[in-house]
C-alpha positions as a Markdown table, in Angstrom:
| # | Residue | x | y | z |
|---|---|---|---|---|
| 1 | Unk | -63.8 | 36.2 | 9.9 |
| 2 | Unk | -62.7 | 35.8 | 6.2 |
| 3 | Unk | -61.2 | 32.4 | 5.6 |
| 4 | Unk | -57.9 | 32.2 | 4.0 |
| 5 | Unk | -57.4 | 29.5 | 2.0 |
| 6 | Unk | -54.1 | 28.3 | 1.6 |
| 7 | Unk | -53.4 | 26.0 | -1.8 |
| 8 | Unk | -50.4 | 23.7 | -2.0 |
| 9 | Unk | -48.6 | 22.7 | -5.0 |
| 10 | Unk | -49.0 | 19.8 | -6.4 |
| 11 | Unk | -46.4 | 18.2 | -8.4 |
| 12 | Unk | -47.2 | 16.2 | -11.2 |
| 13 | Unk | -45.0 | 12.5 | -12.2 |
| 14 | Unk | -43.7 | 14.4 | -15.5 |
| 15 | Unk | -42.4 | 16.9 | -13.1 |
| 16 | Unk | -40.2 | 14.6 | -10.6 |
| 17 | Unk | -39.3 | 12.9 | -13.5 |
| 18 | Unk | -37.9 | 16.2 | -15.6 |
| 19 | Unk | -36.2 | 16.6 | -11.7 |
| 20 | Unk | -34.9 | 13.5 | -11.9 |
| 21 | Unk | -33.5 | 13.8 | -15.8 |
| 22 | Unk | -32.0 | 17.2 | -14.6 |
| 23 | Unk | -29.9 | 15.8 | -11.8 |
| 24 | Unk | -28.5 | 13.2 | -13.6 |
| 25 | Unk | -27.6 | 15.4 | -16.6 |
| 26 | Unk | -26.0 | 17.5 | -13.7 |
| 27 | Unk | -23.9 | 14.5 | -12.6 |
| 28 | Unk | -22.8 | 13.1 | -15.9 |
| 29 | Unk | -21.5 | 16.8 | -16.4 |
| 30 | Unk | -19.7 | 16.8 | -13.4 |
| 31 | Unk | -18.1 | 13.0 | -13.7 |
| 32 | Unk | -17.4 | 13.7 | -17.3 |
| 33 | Unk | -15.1 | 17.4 | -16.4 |
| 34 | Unk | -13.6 | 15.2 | -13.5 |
| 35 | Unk | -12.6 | 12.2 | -15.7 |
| 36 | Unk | -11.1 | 14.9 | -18.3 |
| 37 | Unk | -8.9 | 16.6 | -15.2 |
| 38 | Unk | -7.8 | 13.2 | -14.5 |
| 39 | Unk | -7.2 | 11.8 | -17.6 |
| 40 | Unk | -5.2 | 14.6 | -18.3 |
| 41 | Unk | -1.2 | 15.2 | -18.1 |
| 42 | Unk | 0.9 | 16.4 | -15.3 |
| 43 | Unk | 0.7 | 19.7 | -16.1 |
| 44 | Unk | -3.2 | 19.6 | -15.3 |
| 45 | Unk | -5.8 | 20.6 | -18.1 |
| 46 | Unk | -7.3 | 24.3 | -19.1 |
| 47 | Unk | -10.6 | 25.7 | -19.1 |
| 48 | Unk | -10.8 | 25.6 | -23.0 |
| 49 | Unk | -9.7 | 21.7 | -22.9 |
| 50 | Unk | -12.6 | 20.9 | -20.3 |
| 51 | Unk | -15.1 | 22.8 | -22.7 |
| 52 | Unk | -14.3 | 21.0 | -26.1 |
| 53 | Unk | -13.7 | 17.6 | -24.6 |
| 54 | Unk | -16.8 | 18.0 | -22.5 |
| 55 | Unk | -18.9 | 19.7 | -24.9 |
| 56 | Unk | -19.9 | 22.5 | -22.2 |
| 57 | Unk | -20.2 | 26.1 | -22.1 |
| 58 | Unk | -17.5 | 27.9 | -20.2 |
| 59 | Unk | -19.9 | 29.2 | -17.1 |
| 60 | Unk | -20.8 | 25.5 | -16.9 |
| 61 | Unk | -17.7 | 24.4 | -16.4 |
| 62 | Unk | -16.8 | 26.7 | -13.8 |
| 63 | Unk | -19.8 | 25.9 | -12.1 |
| 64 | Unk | -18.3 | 21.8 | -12.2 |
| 65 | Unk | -15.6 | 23.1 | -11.2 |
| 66 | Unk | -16.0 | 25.0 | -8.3 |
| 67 | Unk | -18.3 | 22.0 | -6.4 |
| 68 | Unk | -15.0 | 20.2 | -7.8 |
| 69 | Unk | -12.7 | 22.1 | -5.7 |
| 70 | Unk | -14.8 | 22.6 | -2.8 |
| 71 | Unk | -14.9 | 19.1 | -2.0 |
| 72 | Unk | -11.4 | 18.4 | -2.9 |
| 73 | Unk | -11.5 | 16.2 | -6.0 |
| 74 | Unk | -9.8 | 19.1 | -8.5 |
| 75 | Unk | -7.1 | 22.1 | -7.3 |
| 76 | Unk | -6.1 | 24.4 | -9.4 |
| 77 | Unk | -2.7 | 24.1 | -10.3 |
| 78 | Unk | -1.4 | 27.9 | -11.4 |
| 79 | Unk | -3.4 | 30.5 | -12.8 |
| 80 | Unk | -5.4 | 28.6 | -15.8 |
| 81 | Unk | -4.6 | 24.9 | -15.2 |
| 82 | Unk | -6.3 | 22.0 | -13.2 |
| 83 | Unk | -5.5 | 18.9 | -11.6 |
| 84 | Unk | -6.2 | 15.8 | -9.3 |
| 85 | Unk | -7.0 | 17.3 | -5.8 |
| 86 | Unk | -6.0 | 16.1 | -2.6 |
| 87 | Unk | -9.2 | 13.5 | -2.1 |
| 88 | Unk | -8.2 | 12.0 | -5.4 |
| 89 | Unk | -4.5 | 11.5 | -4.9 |
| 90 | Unk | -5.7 | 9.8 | -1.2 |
| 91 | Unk | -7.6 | 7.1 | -3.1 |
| 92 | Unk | -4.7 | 6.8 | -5.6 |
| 93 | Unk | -2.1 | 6.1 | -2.6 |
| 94 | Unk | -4.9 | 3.8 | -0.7 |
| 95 | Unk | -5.1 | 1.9 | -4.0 |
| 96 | Unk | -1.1 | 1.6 | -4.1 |
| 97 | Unk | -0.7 | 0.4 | -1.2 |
| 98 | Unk | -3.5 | -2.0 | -0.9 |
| 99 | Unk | -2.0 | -5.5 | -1.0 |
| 100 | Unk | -2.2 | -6.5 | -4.7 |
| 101 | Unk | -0.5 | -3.2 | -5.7 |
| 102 | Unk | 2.4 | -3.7 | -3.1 |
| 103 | Unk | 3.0 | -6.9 | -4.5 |
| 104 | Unk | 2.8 | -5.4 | -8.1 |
| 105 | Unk | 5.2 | -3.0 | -6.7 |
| 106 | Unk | 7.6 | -5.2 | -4.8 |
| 107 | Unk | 7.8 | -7.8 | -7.5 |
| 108 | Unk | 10.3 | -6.4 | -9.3 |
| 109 | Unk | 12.6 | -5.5 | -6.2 |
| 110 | Unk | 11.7 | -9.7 | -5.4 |
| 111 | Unk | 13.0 | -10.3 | -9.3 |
| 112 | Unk | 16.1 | -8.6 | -8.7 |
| 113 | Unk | 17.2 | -9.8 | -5.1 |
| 114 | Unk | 16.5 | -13.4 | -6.4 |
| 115 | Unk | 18.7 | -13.3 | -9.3 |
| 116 | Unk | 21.5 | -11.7 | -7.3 |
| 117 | Unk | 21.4 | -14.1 | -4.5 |
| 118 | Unk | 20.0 | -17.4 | -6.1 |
| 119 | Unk | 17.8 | -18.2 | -3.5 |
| 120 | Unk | 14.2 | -17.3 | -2.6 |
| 121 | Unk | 13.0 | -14.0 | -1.8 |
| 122 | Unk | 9.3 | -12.9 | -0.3 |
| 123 | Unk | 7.1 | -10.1 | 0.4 |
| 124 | Unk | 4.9 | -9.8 | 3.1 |
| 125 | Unk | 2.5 | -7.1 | 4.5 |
| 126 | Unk | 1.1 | -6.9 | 8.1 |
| 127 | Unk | -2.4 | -8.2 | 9.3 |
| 128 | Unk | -2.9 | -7.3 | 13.2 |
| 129 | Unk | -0.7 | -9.0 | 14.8 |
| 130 | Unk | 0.5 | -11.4 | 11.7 |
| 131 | Unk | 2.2 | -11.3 | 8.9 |
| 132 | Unk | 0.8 | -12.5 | 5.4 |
| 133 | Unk | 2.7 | -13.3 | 2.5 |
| 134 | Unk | 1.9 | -11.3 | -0.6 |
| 135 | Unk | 4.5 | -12.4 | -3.3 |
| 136 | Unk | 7.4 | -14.6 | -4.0 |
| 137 | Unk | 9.9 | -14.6 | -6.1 |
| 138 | Unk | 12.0 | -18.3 | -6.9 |
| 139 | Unk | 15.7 | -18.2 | -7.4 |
| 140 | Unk | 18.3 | -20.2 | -9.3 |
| 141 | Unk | 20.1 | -22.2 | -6.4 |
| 142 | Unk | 19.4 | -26.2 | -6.8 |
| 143 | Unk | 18.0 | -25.9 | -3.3 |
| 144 | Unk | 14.9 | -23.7 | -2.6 |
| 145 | Unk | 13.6 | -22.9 | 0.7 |
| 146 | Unk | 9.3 | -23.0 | -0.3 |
| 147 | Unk | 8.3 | -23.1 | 3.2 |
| 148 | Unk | 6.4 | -20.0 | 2.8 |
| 149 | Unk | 3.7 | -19.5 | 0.1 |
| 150 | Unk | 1.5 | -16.8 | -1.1 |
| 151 | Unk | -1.3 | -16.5 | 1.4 |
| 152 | Unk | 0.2 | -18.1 | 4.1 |
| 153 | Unk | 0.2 | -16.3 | 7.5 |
| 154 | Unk | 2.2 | -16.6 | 10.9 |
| 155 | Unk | 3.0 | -14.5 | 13.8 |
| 156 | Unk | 4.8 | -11.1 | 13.0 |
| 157 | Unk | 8.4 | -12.4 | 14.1 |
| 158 | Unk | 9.1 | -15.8 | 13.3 |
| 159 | Unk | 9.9 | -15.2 | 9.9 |
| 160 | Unk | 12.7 | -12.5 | 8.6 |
| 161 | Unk | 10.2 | -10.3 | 6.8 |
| 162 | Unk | 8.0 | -10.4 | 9.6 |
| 163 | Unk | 10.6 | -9.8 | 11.9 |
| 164 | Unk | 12.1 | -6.9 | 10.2 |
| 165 | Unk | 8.2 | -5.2 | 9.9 |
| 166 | Unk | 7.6 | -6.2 | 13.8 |
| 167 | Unk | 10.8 | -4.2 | 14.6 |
| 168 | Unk | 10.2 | -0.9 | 12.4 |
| 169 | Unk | 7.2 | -0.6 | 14.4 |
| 170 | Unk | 6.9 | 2.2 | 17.6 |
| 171 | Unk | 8.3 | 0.5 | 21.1 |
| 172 | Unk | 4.7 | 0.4 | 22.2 |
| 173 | Unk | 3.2 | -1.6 | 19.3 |
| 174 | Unk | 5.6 | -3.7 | 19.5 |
| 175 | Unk | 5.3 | -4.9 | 22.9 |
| 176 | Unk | 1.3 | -5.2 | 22.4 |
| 177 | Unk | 1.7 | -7.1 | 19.4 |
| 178 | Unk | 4.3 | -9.4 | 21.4 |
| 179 | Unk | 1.7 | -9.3 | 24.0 |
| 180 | Unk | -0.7 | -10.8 | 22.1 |
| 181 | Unk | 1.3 | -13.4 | 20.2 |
| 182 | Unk | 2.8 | -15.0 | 23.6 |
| 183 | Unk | 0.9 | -17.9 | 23.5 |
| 184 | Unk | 1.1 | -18.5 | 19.5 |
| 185 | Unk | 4.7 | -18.4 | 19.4 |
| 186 | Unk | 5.7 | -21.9 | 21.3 |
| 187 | Unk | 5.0 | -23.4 | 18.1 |
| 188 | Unk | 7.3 | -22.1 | 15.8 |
| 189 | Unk | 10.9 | -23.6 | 16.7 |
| 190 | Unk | 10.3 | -23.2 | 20.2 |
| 191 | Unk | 10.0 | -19.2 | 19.6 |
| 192 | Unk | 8.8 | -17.5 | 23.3 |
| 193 | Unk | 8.0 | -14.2 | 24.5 |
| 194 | Unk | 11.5 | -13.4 | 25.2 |
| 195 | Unk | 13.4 | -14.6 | 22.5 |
| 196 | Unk | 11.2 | -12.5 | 19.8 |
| 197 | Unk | 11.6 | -9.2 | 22.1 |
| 198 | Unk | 15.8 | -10.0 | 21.9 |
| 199 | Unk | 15.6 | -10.4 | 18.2 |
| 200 | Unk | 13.2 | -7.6 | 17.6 |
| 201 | Unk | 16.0 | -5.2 | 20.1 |
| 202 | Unk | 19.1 | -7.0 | 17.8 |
| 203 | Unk | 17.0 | -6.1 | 14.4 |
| 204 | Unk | 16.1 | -2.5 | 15.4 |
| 205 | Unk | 20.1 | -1.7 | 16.5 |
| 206 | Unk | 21.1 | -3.3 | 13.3 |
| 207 | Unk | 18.7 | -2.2 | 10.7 |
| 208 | Unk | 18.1 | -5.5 | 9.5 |
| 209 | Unk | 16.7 | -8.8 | 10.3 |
| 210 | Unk | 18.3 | -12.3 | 10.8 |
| 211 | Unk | 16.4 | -15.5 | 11.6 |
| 212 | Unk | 16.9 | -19.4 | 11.6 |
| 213 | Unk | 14.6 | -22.3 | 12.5 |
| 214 | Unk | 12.1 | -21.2 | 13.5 |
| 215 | Unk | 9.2 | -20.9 | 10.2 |
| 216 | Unk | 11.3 | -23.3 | 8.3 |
| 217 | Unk | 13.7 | -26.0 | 9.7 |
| 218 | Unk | 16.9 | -25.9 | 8.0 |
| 219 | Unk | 16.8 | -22.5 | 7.0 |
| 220 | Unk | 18.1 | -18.8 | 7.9 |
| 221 | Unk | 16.7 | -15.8 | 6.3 |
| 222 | Unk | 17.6 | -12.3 | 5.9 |
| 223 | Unk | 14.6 | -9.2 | 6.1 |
| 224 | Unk | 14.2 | -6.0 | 5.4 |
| 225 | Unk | 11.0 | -3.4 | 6.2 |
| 226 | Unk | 10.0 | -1.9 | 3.5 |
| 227 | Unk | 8.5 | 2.1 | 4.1 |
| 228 | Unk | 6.2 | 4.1 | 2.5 |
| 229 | Unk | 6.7 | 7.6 | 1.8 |
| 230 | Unk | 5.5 | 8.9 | 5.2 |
| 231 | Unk | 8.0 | 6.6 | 6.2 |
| 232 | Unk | 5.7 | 4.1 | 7.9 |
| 233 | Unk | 6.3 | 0.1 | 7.7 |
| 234 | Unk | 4.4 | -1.1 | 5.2 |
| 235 | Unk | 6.0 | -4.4 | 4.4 |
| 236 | Unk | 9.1 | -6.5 | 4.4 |
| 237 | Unk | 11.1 | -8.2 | 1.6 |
| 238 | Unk | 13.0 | -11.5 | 2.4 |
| 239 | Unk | 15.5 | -14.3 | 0.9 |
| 240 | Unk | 16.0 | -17.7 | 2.4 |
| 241 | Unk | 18.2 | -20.1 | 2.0 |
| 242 | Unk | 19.7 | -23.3 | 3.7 |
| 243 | Unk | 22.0 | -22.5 | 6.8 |
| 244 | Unk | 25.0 | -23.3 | 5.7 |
| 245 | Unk | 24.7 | -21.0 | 2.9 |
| 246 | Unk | 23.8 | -18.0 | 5.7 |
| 247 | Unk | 27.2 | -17.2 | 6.6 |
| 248 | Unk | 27.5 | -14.2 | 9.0 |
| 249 | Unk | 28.9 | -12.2 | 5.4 |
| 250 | Unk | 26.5 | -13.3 | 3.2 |
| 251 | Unk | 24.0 | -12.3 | 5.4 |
| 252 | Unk | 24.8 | -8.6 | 5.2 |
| 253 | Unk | 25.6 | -8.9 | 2.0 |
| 254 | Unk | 22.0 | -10.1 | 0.8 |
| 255 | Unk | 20.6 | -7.1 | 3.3 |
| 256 | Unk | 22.6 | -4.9 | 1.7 |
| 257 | Unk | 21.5 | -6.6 | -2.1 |
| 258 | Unk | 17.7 | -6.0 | -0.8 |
| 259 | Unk | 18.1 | -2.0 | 0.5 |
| 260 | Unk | 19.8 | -1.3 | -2.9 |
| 261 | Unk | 16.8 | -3.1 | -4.8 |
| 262 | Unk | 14.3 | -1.1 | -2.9 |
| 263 | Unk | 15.7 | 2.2 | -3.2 |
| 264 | Unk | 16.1 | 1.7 | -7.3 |
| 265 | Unk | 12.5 | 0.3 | -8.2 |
| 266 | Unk | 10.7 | 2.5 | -4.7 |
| 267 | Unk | 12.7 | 5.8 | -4.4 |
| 268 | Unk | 11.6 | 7.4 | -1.4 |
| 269 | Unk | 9.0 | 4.5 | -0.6 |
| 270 | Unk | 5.7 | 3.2 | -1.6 |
């Protein structure tokens, strides 16, 4: 029987190395098209842009570009223009809305509702069942109410901003997260159980929050949830101010001052 011998390819170092030049050469192509699509205006960027600003041949870049598309990071956007597709605009909203950029976001909203009222006004995001401060904003009035700093974070409910996020939640959520709290909340002006689930019922039938004593002495505060554009709560803005300056008017009024605020510097959300 004639043997068959069967050889096998070696490949040499120079060649995994020439392998190795080529696929990087491949990917700075690639990351050098997608940072011109995104770099680009509104309108999205043409074919003959992406060849002179990349330095590629036309077949190249429609090579670059179709992986592009596949996966979702380019679209086209009419016949012979490109833009930002759907993957990339999901990490530009994650971004936005991580806490940092809601603060950037809110601060002017903060700026605005503290000049108008005088008095302190906060921002604060949800963490599980808590709510953490992300920005504040001091007013003009000779007394502050500082109780709450950046950082600083308490059970969704015992603050106005908190309370206003607890209540924009589903019914569900908000009885878990109520739940869960039960035994956290005794020490916050002798909040219970019950008392958050009435003011979380009186905040969703009036669209706003209201309440006193309980993460500052003294004080009374006024919150609103703030939505993203799905129209999820995202985050609440506050002001609070000593009691006597809470009057059952001036309460609505300051909700009233913070809605405006938000829809002028958020539009249709975050």
């Amino acid at each position: 029987m004639r043997s068959r011998t069967v050889s096998a390819s070696v490949r040499s170092p120079d060649d995994s190395k020439d392998l190795d030049n080529a696929g990087s050469r491949t990917l700075r192509r690639g990351l050098d098209v997608l940072e011109a699509v995104l770099g680009a205006s509104g309108e999205g960027v043409r074919i003959i842009d992406l060849c002179r600003r990349c330095g590629l041949e036309r077949a190249t870049v429609y090579r670059i570009l179709e992986t592009l598309i596949h996966e979702g990071y380019v679209e086209p956007s009419g016949r012979f223009r490109y833009v930002a597709g759907k993957k990339v605009e999901r990490w530009r909203d994650e971004r936005m809305l991580s806490q940092s950029g809601i603060a950037a976001r809110l601060e002017p909203v903060l700026r605005q509702v503290s000049a108008m009222s005088g008095d302190a006004a906060f921002a604060v995001v949800r963490e599980g069942c808590l709510s953490s401060c992300i920005a504040r904003q001091v007013g003009t009035y000779p007394i502050q109410i500082l109780a709450v700093q950046v950082g600083t974070r308490q059970p969704l409910g015992v603050g106005a901003g908190g309370l206003a996020l607890l209540a924009a939640l589903p019914v569900e959520e908000i009885e878990a997260i109520i739940a869960q709290l039960d035994g956290a909340l005794s020490s916050y002006g002798g909040m219970d159980a019950e008392r958050l689930r009435l003011l979380t019922n009186a905040t969703r039938e009036r669209g706003w929050s209201v309440i006193g004593n309980h993460a500052a002495k003294g004080a009374l505060a006024v919150g609103v949830a703030v939505r993203d554009r799905q129209g999820r709560p995202v985050a609440a803005v506050s002001v609070a101010a000593p009691i006597e300056r809470m009057v059952r008017q001036r309460q609505e009024s300051i909700a009233g001052e913070i809605k405006a605020a938000l829809t002028t510097f958020l539009g249709e959300g975050l």
